[in-house]
MARKEGU-45585 format. One line per field, with one value per residue: residue in one letter; x, y, z of N, C-alpha, C, CB in turn. Coordinates in steps of 0.02 Angstrom, whole numbers, always signed. Glycine has a CB too. Example, Ala and Ser with C-alpha at 12.3 -4.5 7.8 and 13.67 -1.06 7.14 Angstrom:
2
r = c(A;S) .
nX = c(+660;+642) .
nY = c(-284;-112) .
nZ = c(+390;+354) .
caX = c(+615;+684) .
caY = c(-225;-53) .
caZ = c(+390;+357) .
cX = c(+660;+645) .
cY = c(-165;+2) .
cZ = c(+390;+394) .
cbX = c(+565;+704) .
cbY = c(-224;-30) .
cbZ = c(+452;+286) .
This chain:
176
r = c(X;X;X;X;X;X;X;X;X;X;X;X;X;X;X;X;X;X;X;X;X;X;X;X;X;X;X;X;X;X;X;X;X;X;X;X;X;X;X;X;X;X;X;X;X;X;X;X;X;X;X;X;X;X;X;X;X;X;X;X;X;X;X;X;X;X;X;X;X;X;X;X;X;X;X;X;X;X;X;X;X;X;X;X;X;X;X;X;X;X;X;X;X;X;X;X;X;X;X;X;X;X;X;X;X;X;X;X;X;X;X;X;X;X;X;X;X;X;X;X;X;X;X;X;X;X;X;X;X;X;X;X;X;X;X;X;X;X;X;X;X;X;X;X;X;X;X;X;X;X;X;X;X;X;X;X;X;X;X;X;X;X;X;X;X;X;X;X;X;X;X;X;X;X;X;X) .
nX = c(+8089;+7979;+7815;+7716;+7615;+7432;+7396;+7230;+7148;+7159;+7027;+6944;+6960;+6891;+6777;+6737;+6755;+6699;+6565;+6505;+6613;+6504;+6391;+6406;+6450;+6297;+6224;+6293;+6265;+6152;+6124;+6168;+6117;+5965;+6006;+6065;+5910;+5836;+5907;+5878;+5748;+5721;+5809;+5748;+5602;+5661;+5698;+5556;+5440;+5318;+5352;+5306;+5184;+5218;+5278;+5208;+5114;+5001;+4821;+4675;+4540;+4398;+4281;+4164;+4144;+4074;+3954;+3907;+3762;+3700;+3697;+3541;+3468;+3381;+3283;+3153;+3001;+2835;+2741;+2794;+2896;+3021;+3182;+3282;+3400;+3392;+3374;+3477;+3577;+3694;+3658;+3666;+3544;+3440;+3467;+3383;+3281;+3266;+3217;+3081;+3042;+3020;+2936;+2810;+2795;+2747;+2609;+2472;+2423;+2521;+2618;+2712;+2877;+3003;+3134;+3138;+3110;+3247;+3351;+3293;+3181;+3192;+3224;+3297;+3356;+3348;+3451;+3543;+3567;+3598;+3713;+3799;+3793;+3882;+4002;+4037;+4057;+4182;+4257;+4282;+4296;+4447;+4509;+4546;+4617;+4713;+4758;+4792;+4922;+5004;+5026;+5078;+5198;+5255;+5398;+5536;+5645;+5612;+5547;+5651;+5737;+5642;+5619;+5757;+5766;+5659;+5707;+5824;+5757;+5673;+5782;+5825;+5710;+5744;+5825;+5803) .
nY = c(+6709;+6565;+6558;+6520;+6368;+6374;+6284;+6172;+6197;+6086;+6057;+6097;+5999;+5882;+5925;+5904;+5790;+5695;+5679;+5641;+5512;+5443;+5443;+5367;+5244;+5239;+5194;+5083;+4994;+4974;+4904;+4808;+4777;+4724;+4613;+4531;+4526;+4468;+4322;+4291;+4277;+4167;+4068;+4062;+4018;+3880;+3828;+3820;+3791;+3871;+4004;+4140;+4163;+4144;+4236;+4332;+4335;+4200;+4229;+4184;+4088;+4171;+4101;+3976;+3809;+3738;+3803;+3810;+3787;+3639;+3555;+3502;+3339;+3268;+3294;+3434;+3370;+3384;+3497;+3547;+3661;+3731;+3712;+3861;+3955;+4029;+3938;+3906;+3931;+4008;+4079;+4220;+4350;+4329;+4347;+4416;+4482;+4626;+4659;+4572;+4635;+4800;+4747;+4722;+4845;+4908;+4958;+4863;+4877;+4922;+4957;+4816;+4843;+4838;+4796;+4725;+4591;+4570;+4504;+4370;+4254;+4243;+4115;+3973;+3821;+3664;+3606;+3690;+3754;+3654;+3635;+3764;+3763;+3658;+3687;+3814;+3748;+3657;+3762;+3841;+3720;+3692;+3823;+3850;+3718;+3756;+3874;+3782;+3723;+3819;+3880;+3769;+3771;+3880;+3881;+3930;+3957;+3985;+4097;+4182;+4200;+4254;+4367;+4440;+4419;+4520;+4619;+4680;+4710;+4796;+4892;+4905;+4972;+5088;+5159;+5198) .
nZ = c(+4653;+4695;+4636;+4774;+4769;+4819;+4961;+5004;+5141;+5293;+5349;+5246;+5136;+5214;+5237;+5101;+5065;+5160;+5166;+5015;+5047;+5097;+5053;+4963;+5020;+5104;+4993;+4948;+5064;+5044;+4929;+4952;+5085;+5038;+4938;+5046;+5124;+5031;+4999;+5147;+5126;+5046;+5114;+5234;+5171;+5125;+5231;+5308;+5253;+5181;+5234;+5199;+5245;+5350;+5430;+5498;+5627;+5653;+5628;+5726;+5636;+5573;+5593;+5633;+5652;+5696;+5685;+5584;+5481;+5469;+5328;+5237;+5251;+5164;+5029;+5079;+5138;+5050;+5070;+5179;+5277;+5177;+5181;+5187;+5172;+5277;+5385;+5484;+5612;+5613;+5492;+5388;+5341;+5214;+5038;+4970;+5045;+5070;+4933;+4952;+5063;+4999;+4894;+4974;+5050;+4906;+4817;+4796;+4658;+4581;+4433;+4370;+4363;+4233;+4272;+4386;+4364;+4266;+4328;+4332;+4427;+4610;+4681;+4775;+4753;+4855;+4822;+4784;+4924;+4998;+4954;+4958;+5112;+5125;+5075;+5141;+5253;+5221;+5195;+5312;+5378;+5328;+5350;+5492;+5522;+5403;+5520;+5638;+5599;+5539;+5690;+5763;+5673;+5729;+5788;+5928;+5844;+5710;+5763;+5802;+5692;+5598;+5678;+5653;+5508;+5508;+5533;+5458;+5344;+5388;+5406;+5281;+5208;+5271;+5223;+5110) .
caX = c(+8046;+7947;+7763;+7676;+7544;+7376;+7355;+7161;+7142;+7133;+6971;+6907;+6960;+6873;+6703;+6695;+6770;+6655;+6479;+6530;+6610;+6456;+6339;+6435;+6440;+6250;+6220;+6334;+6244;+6058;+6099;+6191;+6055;+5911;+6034;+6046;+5859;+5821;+5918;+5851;+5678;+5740;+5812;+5669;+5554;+5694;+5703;+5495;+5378;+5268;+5369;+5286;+5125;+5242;+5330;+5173;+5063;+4926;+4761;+4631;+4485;+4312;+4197;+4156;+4152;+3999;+3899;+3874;+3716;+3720;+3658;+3483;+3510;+3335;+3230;+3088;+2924;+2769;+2679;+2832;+2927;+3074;+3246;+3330;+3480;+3392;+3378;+3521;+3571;+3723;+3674;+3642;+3482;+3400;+3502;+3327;+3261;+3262;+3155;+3031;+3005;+2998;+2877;+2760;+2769;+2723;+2539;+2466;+2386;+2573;+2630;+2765;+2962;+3034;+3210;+3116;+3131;+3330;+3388;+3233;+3141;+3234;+3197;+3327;+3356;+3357;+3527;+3615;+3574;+3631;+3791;+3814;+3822;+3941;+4061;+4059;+4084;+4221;+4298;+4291;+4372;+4512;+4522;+4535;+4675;+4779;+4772;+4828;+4982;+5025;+5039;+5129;+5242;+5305;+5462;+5571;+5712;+5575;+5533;+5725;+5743;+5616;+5644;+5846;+5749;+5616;+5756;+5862;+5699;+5668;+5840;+5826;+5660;+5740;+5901;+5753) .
caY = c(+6679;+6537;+6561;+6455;+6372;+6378;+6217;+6182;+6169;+6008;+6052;+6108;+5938;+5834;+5942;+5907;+5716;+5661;+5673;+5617;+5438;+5422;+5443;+5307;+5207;+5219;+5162;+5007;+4951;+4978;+4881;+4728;+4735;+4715;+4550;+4490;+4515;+4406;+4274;+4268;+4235;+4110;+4017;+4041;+3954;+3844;+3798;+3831;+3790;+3928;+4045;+4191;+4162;+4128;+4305;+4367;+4298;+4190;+4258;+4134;+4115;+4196;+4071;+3924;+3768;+3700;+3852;+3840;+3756;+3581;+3526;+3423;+3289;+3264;+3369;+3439;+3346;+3392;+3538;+3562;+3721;+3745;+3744;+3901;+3980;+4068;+3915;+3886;+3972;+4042;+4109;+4272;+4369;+4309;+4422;+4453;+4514;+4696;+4667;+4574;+4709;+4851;+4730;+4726;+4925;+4938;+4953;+4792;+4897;+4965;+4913;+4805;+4855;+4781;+4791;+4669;+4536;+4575;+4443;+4308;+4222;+4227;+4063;+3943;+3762;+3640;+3572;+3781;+3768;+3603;+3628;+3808;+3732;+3605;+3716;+3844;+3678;+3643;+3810;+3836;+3671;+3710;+3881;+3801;+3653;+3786;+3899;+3741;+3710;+3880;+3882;+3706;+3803;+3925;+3878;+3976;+3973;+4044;+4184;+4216;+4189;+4302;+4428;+4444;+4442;+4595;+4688;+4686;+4715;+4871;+4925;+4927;+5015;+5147;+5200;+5217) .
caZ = c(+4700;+4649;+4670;+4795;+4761;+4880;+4986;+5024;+5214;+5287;+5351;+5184;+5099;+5246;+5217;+5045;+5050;+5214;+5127;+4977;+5053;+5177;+5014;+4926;+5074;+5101;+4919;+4947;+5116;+5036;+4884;+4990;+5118;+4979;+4911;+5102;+5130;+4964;+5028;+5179;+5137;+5021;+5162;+5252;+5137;+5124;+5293;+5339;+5200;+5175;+5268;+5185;+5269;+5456;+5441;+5537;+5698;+5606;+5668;+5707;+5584;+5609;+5568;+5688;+5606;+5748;+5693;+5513;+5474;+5438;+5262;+5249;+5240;+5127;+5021;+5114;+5102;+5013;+5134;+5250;+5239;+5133;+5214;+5164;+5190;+5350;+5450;+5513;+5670;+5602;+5449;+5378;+5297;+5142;+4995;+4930;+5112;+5060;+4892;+4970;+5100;+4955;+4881;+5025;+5037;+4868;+4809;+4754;+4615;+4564;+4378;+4374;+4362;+4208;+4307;+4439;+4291;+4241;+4364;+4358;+4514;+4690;+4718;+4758;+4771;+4914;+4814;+4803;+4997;+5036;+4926;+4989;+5156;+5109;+5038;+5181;+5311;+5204;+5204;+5388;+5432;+5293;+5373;+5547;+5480;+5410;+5573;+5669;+5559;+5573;+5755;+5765;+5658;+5760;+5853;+5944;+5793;+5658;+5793;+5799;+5593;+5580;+5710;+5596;+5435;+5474;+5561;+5405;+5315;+5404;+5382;+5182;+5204;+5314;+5185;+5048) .
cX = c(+7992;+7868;+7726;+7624;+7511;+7365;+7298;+7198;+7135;+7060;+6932;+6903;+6904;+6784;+6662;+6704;+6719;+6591;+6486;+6549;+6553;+6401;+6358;+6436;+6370;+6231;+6223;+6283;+6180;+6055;+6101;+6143;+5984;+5963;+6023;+5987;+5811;+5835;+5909;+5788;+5698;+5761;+5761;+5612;+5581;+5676;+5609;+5453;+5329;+5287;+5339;+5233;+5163;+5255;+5277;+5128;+5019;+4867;+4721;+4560;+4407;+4247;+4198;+4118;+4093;+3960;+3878;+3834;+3717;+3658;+3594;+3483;+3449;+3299;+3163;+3022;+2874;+2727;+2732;+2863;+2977;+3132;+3281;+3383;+3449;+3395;+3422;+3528;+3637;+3741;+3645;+3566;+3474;+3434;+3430;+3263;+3226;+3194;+3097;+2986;+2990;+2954;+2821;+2741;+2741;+2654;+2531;+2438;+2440;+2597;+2714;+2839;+2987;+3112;+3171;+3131;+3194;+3352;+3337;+3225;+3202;+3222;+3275;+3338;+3377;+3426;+3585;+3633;+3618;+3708;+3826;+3843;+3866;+3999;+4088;+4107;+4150;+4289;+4329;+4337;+4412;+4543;+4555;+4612;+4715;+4805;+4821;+4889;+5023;+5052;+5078;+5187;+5315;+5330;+5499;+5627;+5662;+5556;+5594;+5725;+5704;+5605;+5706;+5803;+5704;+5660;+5796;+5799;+5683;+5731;+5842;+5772;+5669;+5778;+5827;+5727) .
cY = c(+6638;+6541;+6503;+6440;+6351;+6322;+6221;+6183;+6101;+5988;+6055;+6036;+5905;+5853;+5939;+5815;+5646;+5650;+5616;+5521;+5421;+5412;+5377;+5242;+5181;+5186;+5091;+4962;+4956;+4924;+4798;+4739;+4717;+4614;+4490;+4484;+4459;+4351;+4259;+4247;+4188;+4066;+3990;+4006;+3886;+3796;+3780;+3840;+3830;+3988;+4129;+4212;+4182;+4208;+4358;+4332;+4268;+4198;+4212;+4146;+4128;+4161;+4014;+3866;+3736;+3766;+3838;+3758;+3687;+3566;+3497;+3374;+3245;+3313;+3378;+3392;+3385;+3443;+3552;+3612;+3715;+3763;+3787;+3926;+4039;+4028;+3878;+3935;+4035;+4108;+4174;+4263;+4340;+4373;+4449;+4477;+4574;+4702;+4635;+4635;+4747;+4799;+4759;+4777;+4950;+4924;+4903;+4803;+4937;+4938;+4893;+4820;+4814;+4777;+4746;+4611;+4536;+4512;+4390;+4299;+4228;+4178;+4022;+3886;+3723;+3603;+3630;+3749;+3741;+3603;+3703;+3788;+3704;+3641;+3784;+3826;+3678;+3703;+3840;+3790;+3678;+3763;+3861;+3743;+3716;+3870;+3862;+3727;+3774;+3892;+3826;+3751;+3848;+3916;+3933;+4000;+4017;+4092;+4209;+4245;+4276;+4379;+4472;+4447;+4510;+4635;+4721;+4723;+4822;+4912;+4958;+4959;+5092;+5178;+5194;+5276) .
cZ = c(+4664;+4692;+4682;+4762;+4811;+4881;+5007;+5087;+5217;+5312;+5308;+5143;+5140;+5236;+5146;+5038;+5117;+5180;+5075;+4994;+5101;+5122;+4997;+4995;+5094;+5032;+4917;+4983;+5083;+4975;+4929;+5044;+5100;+4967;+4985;+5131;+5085;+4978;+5073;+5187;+5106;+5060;+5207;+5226;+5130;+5181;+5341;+5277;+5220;+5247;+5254;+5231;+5350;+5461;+5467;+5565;+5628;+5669;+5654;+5668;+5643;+5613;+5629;+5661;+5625;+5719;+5635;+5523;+5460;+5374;+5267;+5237;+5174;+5090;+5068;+5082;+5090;+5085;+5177;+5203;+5239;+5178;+5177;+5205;+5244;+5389;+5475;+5573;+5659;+5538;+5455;+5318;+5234;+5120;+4973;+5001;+5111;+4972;+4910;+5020;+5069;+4932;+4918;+5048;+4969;+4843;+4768;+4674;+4565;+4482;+4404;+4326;+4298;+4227;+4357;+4396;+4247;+4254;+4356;+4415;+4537;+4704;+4693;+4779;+4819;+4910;+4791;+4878;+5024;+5009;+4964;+5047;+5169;+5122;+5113;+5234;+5311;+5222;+5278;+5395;+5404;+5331;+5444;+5570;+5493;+5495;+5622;+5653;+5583;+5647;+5774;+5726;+5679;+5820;+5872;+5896;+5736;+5681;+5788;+5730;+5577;+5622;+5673;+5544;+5434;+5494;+5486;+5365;+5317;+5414;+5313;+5180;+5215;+5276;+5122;+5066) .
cbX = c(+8015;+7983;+7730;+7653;+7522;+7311;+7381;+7095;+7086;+7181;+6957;+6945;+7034;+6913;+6698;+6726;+6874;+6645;+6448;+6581;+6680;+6434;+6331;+6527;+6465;+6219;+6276;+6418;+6252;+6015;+6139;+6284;+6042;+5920;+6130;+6076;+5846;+5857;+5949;+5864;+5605;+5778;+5852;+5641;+5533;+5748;+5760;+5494;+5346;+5177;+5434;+5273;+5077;+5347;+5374;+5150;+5004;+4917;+4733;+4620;+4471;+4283;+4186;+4120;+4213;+4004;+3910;+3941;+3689;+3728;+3696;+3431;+3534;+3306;+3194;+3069;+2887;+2725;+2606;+2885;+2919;+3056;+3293;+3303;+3539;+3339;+3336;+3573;+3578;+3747;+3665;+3708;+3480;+3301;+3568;+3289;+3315;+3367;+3164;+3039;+3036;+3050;+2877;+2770;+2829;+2761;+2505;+2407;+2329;+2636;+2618;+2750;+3007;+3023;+3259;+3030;+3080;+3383;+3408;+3242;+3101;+3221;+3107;+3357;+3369;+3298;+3524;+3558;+3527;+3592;+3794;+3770;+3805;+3946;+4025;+4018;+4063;+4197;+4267;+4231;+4382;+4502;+4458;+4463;+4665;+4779;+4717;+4803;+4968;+4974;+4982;+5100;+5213;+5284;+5521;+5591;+5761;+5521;+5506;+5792;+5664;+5567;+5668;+5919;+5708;+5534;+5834;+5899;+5639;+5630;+5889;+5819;+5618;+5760;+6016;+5692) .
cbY = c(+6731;+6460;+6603;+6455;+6341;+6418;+6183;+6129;+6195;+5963;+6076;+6168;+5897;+5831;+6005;+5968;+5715;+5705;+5756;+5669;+5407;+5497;+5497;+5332;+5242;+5263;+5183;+5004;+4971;+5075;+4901;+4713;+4761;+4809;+4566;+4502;+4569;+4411;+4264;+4287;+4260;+4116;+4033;+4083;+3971;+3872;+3861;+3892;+3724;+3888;+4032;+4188;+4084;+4060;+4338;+4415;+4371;+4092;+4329;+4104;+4039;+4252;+4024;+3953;+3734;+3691;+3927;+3866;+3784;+3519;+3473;+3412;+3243;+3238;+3370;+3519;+3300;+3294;+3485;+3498;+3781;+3801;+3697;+3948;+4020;+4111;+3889;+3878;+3918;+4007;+4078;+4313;+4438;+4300;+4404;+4386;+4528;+4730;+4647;+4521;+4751;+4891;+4671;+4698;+4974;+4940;+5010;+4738;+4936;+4960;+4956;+4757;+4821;+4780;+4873;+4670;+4547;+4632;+4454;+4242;+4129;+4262;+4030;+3966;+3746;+3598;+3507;+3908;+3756;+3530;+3629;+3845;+3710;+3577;+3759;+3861;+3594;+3625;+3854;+3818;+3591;+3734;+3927;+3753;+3610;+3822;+3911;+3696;+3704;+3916;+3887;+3620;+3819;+3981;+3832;+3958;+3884;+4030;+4198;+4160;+4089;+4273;+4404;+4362;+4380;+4623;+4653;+4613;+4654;+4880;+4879;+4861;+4992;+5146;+5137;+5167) .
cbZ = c(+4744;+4628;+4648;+4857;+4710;+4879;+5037;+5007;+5251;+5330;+5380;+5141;+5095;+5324;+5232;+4973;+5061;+5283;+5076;+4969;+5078;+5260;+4961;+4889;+5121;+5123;+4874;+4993;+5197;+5004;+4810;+5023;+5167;+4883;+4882;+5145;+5130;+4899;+5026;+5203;+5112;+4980;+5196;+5259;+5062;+5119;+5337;+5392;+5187;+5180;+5263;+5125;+5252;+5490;+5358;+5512;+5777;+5558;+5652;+5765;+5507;+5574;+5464;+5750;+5600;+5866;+5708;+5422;+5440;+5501;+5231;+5231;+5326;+5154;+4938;+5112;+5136;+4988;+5183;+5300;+5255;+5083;+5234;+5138;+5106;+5372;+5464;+5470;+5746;+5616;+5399;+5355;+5282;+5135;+4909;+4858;+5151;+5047;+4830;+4989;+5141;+4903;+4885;+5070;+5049;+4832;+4787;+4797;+4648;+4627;+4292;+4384;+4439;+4134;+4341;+4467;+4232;+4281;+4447;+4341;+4531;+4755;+4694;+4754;+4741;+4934;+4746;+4820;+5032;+5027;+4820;+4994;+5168;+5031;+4939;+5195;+5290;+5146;+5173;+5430;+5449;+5218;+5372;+5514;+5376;+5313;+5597;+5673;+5471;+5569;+5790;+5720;+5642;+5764;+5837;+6000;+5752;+5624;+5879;+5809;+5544;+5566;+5778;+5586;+5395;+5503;+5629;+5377;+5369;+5464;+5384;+5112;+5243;+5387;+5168;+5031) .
């Protein structure tokens, strides 16, 4: 009599060979949907210059381009007071706000701080201000510009595009 030999089950094979191709299987799809996510922003920039920026709502800016102060357009004259960076309607506090106040609490009879003298005078020029100004102006309406672009931007095919690219997106996120 020749001795058998023991066949597994066929359930026993299928419990050790199911995991196993489902591991290998996830593997495959996580690396190829990483390769097809790559190439799709690449098309996307392709197809939508500065698609990086589109691939979420642009939020409009905070500043208000009519609010910020307008420059002087002269230096102050002789006896008139000093346009600083408070009179505008939109700006903020004087940075040196808080040491004048501790000044003015402290006794006029107090010795002076040699850390008050680290930084030199607070005093600053009617051509910081007027350039400060400038530059804020500037930044606003840039800010402003590229909001508008942005929004001209978004057609119904880059909401699609990009609806298919974060899906995939959050696919390869989810097998990680």
């Amino acid at each position: 009599m020749p001795a058998t030999a023991e066949r597994a089950s066929p359930t026993r094979t299928w419990l050790s060979t199911v995991p196993i191709l489902l591991l290998l299987l996830v593997v495959l799809l996580h690396g190829t949907g990483e390769k097809i996510h790559a190439r799709l922003l690449e098309i996307g920039q392709r197809s939508w210059p500065g698609y990086a920026q589109l691939r979420v709502d642009p939020k409009p800016p905070t500043c208000d381009a009519k609010a910020v102060a307008p420059a002087p357009a002269a230096a102050p004259k002789a006896g008139a007071p000093a346009a600083g960076p408070a009179s505008g309607p939109a700006s903020a506090p004087a940075a040196s706000a808080p040491a004048s106040a501790a000044a003015k609490d402290a006794p006029k009879d107090a010795p002076k701080d040699a850390i008050d003298d680290l930084f030199g005078e607070d005093t600053v020029s009617a051509e910081a201000v007027k350039a400060a100004a400038n530059a804020a102006r500037k930044r606003c309406a840039d800010e402003h510009a590229a909001y508008q672009a942005a929004v001209k931007s978004l057609t119904g095919g880059l909401r699609a595009f990009r609806a298919v690219e974060k899906g995939i997106a959050s696919g390869v996120d989810l097998a990680v």
